[in-house]
Every structure is written in structure tokens, then in C-alpha cells.
LUMTORBA-283080 format. One line per 4 residues: their letters; for each residue x, y, z of N, C-alpha, C. Coordinates in nm, 4 decimals, m for minus. Layout:
N
a) X/Y/Z/X/Y/Z/X/Y/Z | ...
// end
This chain:
232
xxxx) 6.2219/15.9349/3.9012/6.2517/15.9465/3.7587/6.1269/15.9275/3.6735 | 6.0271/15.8446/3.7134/5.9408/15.8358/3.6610/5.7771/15.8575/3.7140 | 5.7113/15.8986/3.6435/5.5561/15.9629/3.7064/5.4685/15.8710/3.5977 | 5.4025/15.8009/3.6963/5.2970/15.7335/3.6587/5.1690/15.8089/3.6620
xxxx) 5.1051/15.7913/3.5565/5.0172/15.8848/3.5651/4.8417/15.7793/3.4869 | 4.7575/15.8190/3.5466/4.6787/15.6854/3.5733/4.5097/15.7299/3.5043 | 4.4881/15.7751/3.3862/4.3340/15.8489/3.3994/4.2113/15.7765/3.4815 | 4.1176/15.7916/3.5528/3.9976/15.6720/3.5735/3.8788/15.7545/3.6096
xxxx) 3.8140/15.7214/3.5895/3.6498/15.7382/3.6013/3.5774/15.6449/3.6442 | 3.4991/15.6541/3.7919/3.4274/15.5068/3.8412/3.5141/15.4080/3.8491 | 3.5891/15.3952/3.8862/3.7148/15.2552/3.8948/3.7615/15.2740/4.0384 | 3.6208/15.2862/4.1105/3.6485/15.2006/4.2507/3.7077/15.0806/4.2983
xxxx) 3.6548/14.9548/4.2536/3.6623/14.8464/4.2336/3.8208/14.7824/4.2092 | 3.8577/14.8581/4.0733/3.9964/14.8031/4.0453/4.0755/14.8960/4.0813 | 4.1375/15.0447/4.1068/4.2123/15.1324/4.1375/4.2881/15.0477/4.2095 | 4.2745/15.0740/4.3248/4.3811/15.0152/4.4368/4.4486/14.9081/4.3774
xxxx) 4.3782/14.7695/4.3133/4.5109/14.6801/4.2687/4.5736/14.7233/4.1944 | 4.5370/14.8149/4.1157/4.6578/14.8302/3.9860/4.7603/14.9276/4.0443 | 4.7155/14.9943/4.1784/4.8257/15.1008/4.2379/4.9398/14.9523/4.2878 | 4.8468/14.8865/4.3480/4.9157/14.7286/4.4379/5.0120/14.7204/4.2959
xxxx) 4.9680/14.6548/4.2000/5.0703/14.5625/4.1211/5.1464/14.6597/4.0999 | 5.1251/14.8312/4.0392/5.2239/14.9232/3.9874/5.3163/14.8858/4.1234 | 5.3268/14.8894/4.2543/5.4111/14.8519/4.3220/5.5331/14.7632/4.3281 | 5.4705/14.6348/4.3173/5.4764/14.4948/4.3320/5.5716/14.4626/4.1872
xxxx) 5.5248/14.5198/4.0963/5.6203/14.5110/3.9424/5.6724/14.6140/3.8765 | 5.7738/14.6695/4.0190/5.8444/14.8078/3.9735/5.9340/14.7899/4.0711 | 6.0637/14.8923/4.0183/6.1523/14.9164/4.1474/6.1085/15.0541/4.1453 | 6.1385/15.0586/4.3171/6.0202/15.1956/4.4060/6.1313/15.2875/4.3148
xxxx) 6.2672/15.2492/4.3490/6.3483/15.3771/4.3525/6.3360/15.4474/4.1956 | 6.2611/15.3715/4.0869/6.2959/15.4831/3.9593/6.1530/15.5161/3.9440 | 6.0584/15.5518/4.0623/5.9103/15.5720/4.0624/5.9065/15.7194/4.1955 | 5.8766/15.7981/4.1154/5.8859/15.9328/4.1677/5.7135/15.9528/4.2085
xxxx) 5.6545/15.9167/4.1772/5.4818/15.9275/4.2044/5.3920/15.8701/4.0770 | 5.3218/15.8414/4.2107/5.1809/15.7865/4.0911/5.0498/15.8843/4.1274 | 5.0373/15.9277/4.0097/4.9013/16.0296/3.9685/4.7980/15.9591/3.9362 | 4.7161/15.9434/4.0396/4.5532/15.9213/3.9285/4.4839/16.0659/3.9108
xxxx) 4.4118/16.0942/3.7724/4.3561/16.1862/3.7215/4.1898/16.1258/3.7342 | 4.0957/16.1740/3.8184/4.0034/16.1636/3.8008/3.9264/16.2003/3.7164 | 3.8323/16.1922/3.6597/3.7453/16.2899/3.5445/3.5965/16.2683/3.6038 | 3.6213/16.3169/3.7969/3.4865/16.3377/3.8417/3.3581/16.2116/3.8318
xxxx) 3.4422/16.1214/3.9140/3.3953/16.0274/3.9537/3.2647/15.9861/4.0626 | 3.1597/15.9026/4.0306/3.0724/15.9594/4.1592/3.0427/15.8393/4.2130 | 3.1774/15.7990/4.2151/3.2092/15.6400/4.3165/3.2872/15.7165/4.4078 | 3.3846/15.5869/4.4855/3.4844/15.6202/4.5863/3.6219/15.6172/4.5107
xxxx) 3.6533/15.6199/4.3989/3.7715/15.5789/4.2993/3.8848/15.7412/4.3556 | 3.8164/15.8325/4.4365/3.9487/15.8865/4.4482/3.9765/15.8419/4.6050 | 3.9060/15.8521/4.6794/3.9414/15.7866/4.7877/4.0143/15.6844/4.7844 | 3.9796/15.5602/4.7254/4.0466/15.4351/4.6865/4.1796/15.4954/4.6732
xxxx) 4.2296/15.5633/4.5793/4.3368/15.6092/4.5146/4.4224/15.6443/4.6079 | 4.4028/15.7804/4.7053/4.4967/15.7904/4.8249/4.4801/15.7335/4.9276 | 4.4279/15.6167/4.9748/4.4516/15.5359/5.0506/4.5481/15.4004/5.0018 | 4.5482/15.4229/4.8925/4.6761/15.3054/4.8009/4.8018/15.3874/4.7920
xxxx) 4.8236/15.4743/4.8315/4.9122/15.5794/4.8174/4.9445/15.7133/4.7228 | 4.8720/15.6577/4.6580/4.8626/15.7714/4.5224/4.8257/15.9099/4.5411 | 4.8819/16.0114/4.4609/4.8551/16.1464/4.4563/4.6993/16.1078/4.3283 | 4.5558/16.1403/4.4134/4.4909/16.1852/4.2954/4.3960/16.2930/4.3383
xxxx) 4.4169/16.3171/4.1986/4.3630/16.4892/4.1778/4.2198/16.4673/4.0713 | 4.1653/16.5601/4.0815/3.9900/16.5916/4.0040/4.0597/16.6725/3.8713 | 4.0687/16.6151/3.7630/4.0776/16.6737/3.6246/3.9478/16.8392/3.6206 | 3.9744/16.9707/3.5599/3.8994/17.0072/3.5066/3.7970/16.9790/3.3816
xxxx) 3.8339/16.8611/3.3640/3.7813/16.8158/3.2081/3.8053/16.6803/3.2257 | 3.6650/16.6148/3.2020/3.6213/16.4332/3.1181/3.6914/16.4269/3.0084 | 3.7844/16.3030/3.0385/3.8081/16.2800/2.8855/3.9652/16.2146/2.9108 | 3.9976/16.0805/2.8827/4.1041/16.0565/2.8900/4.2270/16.1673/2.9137
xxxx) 4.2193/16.2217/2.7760/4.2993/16.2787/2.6860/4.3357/16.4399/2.7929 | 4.2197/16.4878/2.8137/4.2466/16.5839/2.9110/4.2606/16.5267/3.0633 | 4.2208/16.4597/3.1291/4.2937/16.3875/3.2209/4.4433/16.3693/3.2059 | 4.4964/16.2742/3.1276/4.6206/16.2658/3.1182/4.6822/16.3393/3.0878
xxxx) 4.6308/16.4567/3.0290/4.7482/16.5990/3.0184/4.7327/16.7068/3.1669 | 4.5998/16.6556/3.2273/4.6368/16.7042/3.4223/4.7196/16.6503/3.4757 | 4.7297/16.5348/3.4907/4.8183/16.4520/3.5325/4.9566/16.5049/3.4905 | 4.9862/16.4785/3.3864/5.1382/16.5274/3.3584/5.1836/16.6703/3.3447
xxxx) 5.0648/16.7652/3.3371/5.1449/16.8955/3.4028/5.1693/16.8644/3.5465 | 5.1045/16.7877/3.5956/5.1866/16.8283/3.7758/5.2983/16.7061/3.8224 | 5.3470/16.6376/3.6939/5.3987/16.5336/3.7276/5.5740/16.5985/3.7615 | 5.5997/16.5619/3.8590/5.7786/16.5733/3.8654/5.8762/16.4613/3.7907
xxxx) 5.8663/16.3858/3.7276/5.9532/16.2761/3.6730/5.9949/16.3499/3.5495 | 6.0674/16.2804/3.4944/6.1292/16.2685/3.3572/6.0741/16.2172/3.2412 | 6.0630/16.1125/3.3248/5.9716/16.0455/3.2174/5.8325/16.0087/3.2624 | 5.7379/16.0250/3.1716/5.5890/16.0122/3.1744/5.5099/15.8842/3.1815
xxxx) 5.4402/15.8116/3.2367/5.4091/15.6468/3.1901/5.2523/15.6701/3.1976 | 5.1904/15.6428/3.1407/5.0483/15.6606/3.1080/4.9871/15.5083/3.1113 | 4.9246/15.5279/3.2356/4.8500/15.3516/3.2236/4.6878/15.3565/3.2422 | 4.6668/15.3078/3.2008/4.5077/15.3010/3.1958/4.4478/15.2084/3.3432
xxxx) 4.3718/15.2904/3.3841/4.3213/15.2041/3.5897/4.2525/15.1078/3.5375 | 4.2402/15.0080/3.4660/4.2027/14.8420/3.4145/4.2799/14.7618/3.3965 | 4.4423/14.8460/3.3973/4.5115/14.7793/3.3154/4.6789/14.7655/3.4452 | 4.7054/14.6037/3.4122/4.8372/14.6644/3.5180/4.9698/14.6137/3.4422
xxxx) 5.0682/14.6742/3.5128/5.1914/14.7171/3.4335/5.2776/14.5410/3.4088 | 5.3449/14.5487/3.2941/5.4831/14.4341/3.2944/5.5418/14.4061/3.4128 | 5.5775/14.3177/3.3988/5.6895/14.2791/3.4911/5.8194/14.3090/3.4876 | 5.8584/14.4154/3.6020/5.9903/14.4986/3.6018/5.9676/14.6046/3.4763
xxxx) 5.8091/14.6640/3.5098/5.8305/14.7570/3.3701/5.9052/14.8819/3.3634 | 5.8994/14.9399/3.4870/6.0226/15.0637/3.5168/6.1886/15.0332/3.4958 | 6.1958/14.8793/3.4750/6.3708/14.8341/3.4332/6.3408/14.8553/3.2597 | 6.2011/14.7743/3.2333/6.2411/14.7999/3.1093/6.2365/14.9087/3.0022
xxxx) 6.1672/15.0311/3.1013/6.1405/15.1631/3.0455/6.2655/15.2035/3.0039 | 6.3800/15.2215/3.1443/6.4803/15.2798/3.1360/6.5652/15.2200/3.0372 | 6.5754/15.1221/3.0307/6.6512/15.0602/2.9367/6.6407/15.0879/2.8068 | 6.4850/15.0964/2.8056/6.4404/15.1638/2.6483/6.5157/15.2625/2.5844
xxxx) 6.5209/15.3854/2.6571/6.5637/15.5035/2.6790/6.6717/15.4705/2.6765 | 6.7550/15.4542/2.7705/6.9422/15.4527/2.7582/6.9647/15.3968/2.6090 | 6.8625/15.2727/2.5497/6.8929/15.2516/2.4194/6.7721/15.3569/2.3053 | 6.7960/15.5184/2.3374/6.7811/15.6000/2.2002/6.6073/15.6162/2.2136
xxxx) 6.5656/15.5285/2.2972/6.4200/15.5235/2.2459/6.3220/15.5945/2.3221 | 6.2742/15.7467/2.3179/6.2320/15.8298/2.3821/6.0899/15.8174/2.4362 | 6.0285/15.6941/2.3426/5.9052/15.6913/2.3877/5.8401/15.5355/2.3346 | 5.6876/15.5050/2.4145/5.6986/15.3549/2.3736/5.5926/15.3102/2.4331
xxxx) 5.5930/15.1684/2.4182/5.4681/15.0404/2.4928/5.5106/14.9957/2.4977 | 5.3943/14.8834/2.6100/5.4043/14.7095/2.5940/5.3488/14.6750/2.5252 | 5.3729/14.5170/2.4897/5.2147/14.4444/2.4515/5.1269/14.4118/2.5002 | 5.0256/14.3378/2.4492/4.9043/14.3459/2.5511/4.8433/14.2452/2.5928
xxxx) 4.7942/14.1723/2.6531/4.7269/14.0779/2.6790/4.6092/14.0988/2.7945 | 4.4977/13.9705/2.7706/4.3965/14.0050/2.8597/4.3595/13.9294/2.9806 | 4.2877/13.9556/3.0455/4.2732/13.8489/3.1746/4.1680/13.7404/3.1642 | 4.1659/13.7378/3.0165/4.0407/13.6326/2.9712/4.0840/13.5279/2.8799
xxxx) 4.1219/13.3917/2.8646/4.2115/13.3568/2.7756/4.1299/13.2868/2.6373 | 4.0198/13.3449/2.6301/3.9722/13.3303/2.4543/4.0517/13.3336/2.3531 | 4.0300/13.2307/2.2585/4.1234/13.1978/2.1585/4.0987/13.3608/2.0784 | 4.0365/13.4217/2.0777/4.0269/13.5777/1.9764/4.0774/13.6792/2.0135
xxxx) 4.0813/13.6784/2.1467/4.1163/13.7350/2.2070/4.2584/13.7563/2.2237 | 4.3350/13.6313/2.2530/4.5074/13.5669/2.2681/4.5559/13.6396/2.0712 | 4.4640/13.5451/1.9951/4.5154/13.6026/1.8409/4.5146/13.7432/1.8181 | 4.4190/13.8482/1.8872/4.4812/14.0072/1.8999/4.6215/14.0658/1.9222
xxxx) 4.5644/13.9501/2.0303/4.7301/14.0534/2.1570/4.8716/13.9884/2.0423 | 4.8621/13.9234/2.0168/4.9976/13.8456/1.9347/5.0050/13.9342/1.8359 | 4.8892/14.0370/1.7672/4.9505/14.1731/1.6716/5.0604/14.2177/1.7711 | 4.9885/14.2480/1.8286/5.0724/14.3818/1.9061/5.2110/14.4099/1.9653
xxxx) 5.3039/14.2723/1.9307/5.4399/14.3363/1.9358/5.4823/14.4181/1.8352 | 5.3883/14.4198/1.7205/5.4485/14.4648/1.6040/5.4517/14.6569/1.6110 | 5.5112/14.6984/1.5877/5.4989/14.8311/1.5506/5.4446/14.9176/1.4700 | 5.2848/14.8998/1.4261/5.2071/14.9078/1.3146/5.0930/15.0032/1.4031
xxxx) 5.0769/15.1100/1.4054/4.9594/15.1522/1.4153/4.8177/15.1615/1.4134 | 4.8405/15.0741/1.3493/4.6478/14.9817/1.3334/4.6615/14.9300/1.4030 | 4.7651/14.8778/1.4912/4.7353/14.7816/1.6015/4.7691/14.8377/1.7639 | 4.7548/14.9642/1.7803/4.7867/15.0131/1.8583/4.7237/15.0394/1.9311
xxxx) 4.7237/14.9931/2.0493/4.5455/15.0341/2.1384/4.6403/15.1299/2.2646 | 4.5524/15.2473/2.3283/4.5885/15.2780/2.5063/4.6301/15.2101/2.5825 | 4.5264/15.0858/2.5609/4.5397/14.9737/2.6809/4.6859/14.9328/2.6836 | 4.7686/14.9033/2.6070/4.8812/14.8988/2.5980/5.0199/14.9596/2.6943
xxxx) 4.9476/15.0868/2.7366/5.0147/15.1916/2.8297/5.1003/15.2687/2.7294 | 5.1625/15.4066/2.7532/5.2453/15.4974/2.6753/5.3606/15.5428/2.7788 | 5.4897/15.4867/2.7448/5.6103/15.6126/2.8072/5.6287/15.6812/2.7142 | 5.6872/15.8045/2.7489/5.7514/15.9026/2.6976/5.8081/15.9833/2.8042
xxxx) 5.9381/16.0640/2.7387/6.0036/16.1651/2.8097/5.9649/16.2547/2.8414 | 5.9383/16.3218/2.9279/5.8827/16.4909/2.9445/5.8491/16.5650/2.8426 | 6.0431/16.6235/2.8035/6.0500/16.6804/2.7318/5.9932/16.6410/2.6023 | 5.9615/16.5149/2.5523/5.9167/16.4586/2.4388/5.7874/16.5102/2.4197
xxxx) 5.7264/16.4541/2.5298/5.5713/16.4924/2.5525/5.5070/16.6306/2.5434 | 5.5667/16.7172/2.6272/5.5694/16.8520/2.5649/5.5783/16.9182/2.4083 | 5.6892/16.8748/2.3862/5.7254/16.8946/2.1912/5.6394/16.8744/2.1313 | 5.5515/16.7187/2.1774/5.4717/16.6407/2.1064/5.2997/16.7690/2.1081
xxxx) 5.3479/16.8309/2.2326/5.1928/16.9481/2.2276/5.0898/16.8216/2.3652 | 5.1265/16.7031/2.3973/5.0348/16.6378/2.4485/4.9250/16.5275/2.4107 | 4.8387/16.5696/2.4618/4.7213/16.4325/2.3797/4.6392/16.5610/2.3238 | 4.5751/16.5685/2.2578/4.4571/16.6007/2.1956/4.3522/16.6230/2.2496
xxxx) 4.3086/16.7028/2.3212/4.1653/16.7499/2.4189/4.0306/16.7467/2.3106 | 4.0694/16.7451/2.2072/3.9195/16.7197/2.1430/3.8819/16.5868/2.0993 | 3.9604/16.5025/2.1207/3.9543/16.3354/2.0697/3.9043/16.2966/2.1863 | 3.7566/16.2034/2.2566/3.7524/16.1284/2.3066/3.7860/16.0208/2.3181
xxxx) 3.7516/15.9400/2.1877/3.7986/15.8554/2.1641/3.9432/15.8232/2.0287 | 4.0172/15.7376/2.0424/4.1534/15.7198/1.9550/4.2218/15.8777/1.9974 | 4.2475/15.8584/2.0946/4.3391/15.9790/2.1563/4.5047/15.8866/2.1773 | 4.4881/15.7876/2.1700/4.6030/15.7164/2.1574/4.6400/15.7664/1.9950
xxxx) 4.5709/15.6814/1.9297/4.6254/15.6813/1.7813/4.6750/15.7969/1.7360 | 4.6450/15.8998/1.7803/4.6247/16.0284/1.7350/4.7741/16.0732/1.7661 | 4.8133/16.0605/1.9492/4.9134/16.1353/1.9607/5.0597/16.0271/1.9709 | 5.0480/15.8920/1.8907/5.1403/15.8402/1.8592/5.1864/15.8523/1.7393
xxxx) 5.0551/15.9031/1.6333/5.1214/15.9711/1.5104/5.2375/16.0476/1.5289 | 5.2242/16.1548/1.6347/5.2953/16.3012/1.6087/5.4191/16.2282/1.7261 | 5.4438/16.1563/1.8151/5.5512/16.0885/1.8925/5.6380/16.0710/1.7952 | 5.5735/15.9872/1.7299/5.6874/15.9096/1.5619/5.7747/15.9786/1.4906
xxxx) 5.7093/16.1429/1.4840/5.7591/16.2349/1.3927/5.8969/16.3337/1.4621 | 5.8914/16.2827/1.6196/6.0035/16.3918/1.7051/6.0335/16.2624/1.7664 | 6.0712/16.1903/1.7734/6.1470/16.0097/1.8593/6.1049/15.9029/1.8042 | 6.2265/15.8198/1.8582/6.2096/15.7011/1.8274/6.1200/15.6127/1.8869
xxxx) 6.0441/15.5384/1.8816/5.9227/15.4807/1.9176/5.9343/15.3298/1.9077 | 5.9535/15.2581/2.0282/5.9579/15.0778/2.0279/5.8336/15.0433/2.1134 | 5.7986/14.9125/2.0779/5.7404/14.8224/2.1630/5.8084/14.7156/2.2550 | 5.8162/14.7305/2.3812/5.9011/14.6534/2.5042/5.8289/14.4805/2.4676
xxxx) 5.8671/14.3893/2.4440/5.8151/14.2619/2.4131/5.7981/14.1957/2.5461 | 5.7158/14.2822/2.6484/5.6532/14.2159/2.7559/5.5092/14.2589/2.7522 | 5.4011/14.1706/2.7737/5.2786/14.2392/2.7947/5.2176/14.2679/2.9446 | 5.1444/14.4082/2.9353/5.0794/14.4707/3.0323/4.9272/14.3713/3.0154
xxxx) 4.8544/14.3372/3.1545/4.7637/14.2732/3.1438/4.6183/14.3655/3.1467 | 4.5488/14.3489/3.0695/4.4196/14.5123/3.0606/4.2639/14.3817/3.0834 | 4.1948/14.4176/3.0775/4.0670/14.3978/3.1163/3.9964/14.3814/3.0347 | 3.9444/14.2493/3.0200/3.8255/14.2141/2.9484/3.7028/14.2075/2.9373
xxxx) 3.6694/14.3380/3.0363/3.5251/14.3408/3.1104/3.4582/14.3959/2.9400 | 3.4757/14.4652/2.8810/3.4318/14.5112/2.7704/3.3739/14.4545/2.7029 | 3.4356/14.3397/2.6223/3.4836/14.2133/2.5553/3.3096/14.1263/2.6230 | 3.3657/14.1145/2.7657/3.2784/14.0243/2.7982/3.1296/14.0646/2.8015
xxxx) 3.1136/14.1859/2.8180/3.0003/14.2543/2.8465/2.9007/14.2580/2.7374 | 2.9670/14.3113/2.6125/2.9175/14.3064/2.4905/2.9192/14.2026/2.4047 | 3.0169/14.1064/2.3897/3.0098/14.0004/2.2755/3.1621/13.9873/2.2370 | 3.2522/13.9100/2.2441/3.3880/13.9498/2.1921/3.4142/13.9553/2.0711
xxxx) 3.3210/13.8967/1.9661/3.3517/13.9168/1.8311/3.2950/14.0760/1.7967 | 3.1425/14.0614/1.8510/2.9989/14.2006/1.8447/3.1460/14.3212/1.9076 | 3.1963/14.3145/1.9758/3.3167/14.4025/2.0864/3.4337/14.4482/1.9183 | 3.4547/14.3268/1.9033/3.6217/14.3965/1.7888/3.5040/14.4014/1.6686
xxxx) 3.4579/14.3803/1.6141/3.3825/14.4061/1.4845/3.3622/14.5818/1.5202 | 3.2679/14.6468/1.6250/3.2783/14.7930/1.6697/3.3702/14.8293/1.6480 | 3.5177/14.8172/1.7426/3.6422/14.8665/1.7281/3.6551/14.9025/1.5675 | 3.7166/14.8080/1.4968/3.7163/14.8015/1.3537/3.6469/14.8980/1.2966
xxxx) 3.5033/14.8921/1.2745/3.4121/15.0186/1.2344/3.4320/15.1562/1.3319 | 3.4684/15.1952/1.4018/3.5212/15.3230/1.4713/3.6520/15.3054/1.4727 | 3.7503/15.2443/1.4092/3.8871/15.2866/1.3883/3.8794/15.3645/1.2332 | 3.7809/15.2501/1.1059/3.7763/15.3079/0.9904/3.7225/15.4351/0.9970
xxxx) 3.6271/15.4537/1.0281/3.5341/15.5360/1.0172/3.6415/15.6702/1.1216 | 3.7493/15.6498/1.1615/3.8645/15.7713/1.2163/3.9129/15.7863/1.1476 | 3.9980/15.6590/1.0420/4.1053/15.6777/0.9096/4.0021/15.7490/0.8087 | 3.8723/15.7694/0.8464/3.8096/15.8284/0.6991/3.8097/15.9632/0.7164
xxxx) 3.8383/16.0218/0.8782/3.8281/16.1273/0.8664/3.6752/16.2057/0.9794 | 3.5852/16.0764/1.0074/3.4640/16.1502/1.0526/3.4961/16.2370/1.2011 | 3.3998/16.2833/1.2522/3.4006/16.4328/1.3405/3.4290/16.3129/1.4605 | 3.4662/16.3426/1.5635/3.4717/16.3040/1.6950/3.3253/16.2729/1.7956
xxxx) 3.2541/16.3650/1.7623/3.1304/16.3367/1.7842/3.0127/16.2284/1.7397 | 3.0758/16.2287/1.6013/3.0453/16.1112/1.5255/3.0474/15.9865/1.5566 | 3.1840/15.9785/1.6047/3.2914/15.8466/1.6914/3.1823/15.7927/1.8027 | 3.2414/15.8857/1.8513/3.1157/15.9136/2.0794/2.9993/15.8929/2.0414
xxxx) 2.8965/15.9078/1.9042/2.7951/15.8552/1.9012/2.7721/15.7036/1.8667 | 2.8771/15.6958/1.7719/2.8645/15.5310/1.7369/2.9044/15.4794/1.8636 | 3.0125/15.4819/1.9276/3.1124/15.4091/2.0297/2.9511/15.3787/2.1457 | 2.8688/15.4875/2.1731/2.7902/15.4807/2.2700/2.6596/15.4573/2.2102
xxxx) 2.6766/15.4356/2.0686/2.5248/15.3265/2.0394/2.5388/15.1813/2.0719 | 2.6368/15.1672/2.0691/2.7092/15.0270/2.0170/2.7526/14.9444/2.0969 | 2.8005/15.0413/2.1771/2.8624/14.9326/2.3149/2.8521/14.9689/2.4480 | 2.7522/14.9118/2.5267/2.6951/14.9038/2.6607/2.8608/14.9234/2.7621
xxxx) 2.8509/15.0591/2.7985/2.9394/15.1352/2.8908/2.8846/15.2260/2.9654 | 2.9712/15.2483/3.0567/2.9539/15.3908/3.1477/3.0183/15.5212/3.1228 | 3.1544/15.5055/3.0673/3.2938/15.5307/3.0757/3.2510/15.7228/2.9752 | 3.2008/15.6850/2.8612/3.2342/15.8294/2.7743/3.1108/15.9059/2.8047
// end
């Protein structure tokens, strides 16, 4: 019933556990396959992947956003679950998907929390039951219905970055849209790498600087002046 679908790039390292926990905090039977979408990795992250069991496939195209729309054209489920390979799922999150759904709600998240327990860090994640769009990160994970997802046109192939924000706008406008009040646990390697205040002060200035409207390229240049990554 459901297709997990997983984007990663270079995520040797963590792949396999998050296939482990997607296991471990799911029932098998409403889990039809798990997709990792590579975006041409030049680690072992697809190997990793089908030796954890996973179907993964080489995206024609870098980029979350086009990753996760490879992934879900070849997905067989119903419903779509989009998790980020840093990040691992709720507890019993395939009970609480369905449930979502039987109650009206076609598409959705968790909340979020991190594997680092900084007081700035903890005061983030506590936005994020709310249903507010400024507070809406990927890391979070996305269900949606097939058919939803389709309607919706997908993610956005020209957004590198805020490819979330983007295609939860247009979710809102064709379904109903909740947040499940369990959190998915995501990775604080970011955070730690760069500075955790120096880390959300960036965010902030490349979320405004999206609500203002600037080019995407614009984004990918600040995002990669700014913050010591591999990833875009």
C-alpha cells in the first residue's frame, strides 16, 4: 500500500540504518517497497541500499526534487512516503499514515526532532507540530496519495533547494494536509558542522530571500557559500 521512496546522494554511511529502522518502525504488511533514488553517488550508497533490501535505482537528474519524482514514477503503492536517507521514520509510522487517510487527510508529516539534544535545537522542533509553512522543513518526511501527487504535477525539477515548501503550497490547494504529532528523528550533522545558531541564521536568510522571490540559482549560491556541504 505504501512506497517509500528515499532520495540520497553519498549516504553510504547512514542508508542501511534508516532502511533497518524503516523496518523495525513499520508494519511490513502496509509497505509495498522501499525506493532509494540515487542522484549518482560516488560512494557505495547504492550498493548499501540493495543489500538492506531496497529497490535503488540511479535518478537521470541531481536534485532532490527530481530524484523523488524517479522514485515515484516507478513506485507501485498508493500512497507515496518521501523520507529523506538522514532521517528515520516515527514510530508505527505506516499505522499512523493510514489512519491519517481513513480520517480525510490525503497528504501530510511528522514532526521533527534531532539526534542532538541542544536547547535550540529541541525549541525548533516544538514549531513544528504546528501547521504553518514557515515551519516546514523535508526533513520532516511527506505522505501523499498517488493520485494526489500526480494532480499536484509532483515536486518541482527546477527548485534545488525549498522543493519542499514549494510543493506543499500546491498539496494544500487539492487535500487536506495534517501534521501526525509524532516526530521523525533527522540529523544534526549540518547543525554540527557549521555552527547551530551560524546553521538556522542561513536557513532564515535563504527561506526570506525565497518568500522575496529570488532565482534558484541565487538560493544554490548562497546555500553553498554559506554552509560547508557536499550534498548540492
Amino acid at each position: 500500500m505504501i512506497s517509500i521512496i528515499i532520495p540520497a546522494y553519498n549516504e553510504e554511511a547512514q542508508i542501511a540504518a534508516t532502511i533497518a529502522a524503516i523496518r523495525v518502525q513499520s508494519n511490513a504488511a502496509y509497505i509495498t517497497e522501499i525506493i532509494v533514488a540515487d542522484g549518482g553517488s560516488s560512494d557505495g550508497t547504492v550498493e548499501a541500499a540493495k543489500a538492506a533490501g531496497a529497490v535503488a535505482v540511479v535518478s537521470p537528474a541531481k536534485g532532490r526534487a527530481a530524484q523523488m519524482n524517479y522514485g515515484a514514477s516507478m513506485a507501485k503503492g498508493k500512497i507515496l512516503y518521501f523520507l529523506h536517507a538522514d532521517t528515520l521514520p516515527a514510530t508505527n509510522f505506516t499505522t499512523n499514515i493510514i489512519n491519517a487517510i481513513d480520517k480525510g487527510f490525503e497528504a501530510g508529516c511528522f514532526m521533527l526532532t534531532f539526534n542532538h539534544a541542544h536547547w535550540f535545537l529541541k525549541a525548533n522542533c516544538w514549531f513544528t507540530r504546528f501547521d504553518v509553512n514557515a515551519v516546514r522543513f523535508g526533513d520532516q518526511s511527506l505522505f501523499i496519495t498517488k493520485e494526489k501527487f500526480i494532480q499536484a504535477g509532483g515536486f518541482c525539477e527546477k527548485h534545488i533547494v525549498m522543493e519542499d515548501q514549494e510543493i506543499i503550497k500546491r498539496i494544500k490547494k487539492i487535500c487536506c494536509f495534517t501534521v501526525i504529532k509524532k516526530p521523525v528523528i533527522t540529523s544534526a550533522r549540518k547543525y554540527l558542522e557549521n555552527g547551530i545558531y551560524k546553521t538556522q541564521g542561513i536557513f532564515f536568510i535563504i527561506y526570506f530571500m525565497y518568500q522575496l522571490g529570488y532565482p534558484q540559482q541565487t538560493l544554490v549560491n548562497t546555500y553553498r557559500r554559506l554552509i560547508r556541504q557536499d550534498k548540492l
